[in-house]
Legacy VTK file of the C-alpha trace (Angstrom):
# vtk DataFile Version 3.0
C-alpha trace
ASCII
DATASET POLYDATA
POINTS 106 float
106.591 95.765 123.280
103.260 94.062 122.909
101.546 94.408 119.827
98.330 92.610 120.313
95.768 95.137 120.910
96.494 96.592 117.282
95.069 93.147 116.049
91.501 94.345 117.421
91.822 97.886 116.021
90.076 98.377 112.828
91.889 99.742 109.760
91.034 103.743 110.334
91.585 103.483 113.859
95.402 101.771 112.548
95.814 104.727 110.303
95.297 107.352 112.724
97.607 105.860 115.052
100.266 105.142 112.299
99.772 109.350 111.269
99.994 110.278 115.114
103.141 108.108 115.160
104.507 109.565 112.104
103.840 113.068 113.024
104.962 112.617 116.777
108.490 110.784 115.205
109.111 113.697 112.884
108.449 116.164 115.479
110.908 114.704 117.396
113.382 114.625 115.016
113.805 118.221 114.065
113.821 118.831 117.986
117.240 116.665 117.967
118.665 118.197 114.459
117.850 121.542 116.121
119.836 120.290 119.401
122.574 118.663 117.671
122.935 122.343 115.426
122.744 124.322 118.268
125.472 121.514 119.672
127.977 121.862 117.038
127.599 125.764 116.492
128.740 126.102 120.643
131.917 123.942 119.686
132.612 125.595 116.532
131.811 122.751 113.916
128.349 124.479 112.606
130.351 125.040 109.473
131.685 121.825 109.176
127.964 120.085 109.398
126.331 122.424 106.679
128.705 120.737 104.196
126.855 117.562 104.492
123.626 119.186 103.778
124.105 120.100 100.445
121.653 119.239 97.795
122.526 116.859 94.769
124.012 118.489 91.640
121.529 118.510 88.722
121.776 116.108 86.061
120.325 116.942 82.813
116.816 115.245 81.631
117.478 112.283 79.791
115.355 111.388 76.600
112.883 108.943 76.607
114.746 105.457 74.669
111.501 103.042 74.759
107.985 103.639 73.899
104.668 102.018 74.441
103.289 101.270 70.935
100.064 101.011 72.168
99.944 104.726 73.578
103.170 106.805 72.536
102.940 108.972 75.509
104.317 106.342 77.559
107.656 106.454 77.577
111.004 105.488 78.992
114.195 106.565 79.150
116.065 103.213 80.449
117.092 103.858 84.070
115.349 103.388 86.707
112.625 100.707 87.370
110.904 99.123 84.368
107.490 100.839 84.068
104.227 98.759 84.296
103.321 99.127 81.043
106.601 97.415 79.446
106.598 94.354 82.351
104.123 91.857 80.714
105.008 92.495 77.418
108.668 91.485 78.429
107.110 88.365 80.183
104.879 87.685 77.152
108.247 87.433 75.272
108.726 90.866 73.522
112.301 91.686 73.558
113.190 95.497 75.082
114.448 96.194 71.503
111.210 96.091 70.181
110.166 99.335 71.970
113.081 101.178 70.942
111.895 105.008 69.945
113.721 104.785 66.929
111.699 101.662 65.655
108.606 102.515 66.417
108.521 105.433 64.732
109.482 103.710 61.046
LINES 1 107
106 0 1 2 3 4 5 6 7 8 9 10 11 12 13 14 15 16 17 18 19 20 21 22 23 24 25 26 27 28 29 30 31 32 33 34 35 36 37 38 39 40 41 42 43 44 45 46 47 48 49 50 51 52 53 54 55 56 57 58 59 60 61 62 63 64 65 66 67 68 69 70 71 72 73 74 75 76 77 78 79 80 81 82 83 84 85 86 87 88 89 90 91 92 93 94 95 96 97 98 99 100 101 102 103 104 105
C-alpha cells in the first residue's frame, strides 16, 4: 500500500481520515459478528458462542496503600501502573515505603 500522500495531508485532514477509518472498521466488524452469530445459530452452536461472551466477575475495590504527601487525595492502591505523581519522587530516590498510608498519617 503506498503511504505517501498522507505525508502532504495536514494534521485535521489525518484525523478525519483516521475517524472515517475507525468508524468504517468498526462498522464492519459488527457486520461479521452479526454473520458469524447468525452462522453458528443455523448449525446449532449459538449457545456454545454466548459462553465466551461473558463479562468478568467483579472484584471488590481495593484500598488505596500509598499516598501523595503533598496532596492526600492522590492515592494508590499498588496494582496497576505507578501513577505520575509517585514516578519522580521514586527517581529522586524516595523509597515506595515512604508513601505508605499508614506513615503518612503519624
Amino acid at each position: 500500500m503506498n503511504t505517501e500522500h498522507l505525508n502532504s495531508l495536514s494534521l485535521d485532514e489525518l484525523w478525519t481520515l483516521h475517524q472515517q477509518v475507525a468508524a468504517s472498521l468498526a462498522q464492519k466488524l459488527l457486520l461479521q459478528k452479526a454473520q458469524l452469530e447468525e452462522r453458528l445459530v443455523k448449525i446449532g452452536l449459538a449457545d456454545e458462542a454466548k459462553r465466551f461472551d461473558r463479562k468478568r466477575r467483579p472484584y471488590p475495590p481495593v484500598r488505596p496503600k500509598y499516598c501523595n504527601p503533598k496532596n492526600p487525595a492522590e492515592t494508590w492502591s499498588g496494582r496497576g501502573r505507578l501513577p505520575r505523581w509517585l514516578r519522580p519522587q521514586l527517581r529522586g530516590g524516595r523509597k515506595l515505603d515512604d508513601f505508605l498510608i499508614n506513615r503518612a498519617s503519624r
